[in-house]
N, C-alpha and C positions, 0 to 999 in steps of 0.2 A: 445421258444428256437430257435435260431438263427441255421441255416448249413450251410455250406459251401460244396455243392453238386459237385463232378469231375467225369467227363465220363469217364471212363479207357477203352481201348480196348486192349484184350490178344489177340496173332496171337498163333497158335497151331497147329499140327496135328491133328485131328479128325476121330477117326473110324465112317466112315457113315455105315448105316444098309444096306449096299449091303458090307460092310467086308470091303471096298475100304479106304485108307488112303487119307485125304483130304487136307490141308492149311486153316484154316480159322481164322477171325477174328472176335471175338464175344465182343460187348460193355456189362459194366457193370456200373452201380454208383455207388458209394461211398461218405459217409460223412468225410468230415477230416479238420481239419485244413490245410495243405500245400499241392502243389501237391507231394512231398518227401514222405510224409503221405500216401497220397493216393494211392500212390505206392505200400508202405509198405503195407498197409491194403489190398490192390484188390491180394495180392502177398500167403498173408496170408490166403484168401477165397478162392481162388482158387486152390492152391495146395492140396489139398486133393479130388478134383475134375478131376483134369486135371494128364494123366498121361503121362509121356514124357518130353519133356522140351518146355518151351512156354516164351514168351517177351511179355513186356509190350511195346506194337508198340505207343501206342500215350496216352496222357492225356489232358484234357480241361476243364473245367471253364463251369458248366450244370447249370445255371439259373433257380432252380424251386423254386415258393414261399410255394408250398405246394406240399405234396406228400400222394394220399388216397392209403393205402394196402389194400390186401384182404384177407382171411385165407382159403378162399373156394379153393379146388383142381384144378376146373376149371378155374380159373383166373390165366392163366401159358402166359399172354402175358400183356405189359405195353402201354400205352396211353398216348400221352401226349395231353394238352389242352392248348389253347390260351383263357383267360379271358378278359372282359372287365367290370369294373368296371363303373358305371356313376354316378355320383356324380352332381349337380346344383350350380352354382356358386352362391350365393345370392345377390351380387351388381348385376352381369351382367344379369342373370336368364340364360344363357347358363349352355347347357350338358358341363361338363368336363367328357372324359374317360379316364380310366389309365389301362392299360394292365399288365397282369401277367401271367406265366405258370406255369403248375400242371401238374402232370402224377401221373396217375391213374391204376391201376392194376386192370385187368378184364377179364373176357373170350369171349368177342366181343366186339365190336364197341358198340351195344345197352344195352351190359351192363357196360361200359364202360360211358356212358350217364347217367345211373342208378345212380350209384358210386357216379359221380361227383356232381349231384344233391342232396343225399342224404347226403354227405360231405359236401356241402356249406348250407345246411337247417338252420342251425343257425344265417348268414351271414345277418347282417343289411344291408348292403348296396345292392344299387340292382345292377345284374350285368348278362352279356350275355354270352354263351358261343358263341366264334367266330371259333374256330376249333377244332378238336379233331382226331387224327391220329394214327393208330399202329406205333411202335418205335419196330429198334433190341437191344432194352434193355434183356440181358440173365434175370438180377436180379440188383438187389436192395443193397445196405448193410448201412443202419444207423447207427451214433454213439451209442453205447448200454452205459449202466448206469457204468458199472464195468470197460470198457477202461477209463472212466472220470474220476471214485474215481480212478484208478490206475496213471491218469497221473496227477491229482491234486496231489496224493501221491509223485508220484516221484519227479515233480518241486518243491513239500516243503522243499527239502531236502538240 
């Protein structure tokens, strides 16, 4: 299954734990078709979250080929990773690499390493991790199964 993954950042007031009212801007993903979409949907998760009034300050175009979750409590921070694929050419016998990124959800950097390895164990092709970094990703939000029967439903109409 194909996504179309967009960074949404909301700007908001935010009660910090010293009481204090703050401005900040927190990114989130989103799966959607358009960025209009993506909008919509980051507008939709959020508001039941966020109390006040808050804008959606920017939208972008998040390049991931793959994305590992985690259900464990302690994995409350995202990672993202630079891949490199190698592949051998068989006329020339040279390395080809082809690069991709993935962000990984984990509770550090080493389990974050973990993840990624554990996710790609299937993967025939061999390939290197070339980076891997915390991101202020707040959270995540995938297309789920019941927005797709709802919007195939409505375009049949």
């Amino acid at each position: 299954m194909m996504h179309n993954w967009f960074l949404t950042k909301i700007r908001y007031e935010k009660v910090m734990e010293n009481g204090m009212q703050k401005k900040v801007t927190e990114p989130y993903l989103v799966d959607a078709l358009s960025f209009t979409e993506a909008e919509a949907r980051i507008i939709e998760e959020v508001t039941p979250f966020i109390s006040g009034e808050f804008t959606v300050s920017d939208i972008s175009r998040a390049h991931y080929s793959e994305i590992f979750t985690s259900e464990e409590d302690s994995a409350d921070k995202w990672y993202a990773g630079r891949l490199a694929f190698i592949t051998v050419d068989e006329v020339s016998g040279k390395e080809k690499r082809t690069y991709t990124n993935v962000l990984v959800q984990a509770a550090d950097i080493h389990d974050a390493m973990k993840k990624l390895d554990e996710g790609m164990k299937g993967t025939m092709a061999d390939y290197s991790s070339i980076s891997l970094k915390e991101t202020a990703i707040v959270d995540v939000y995938p297309y789920h199964s019941e927005e797709k029967n709802e919007l195939k439903h409505n375009t049949s109409k």
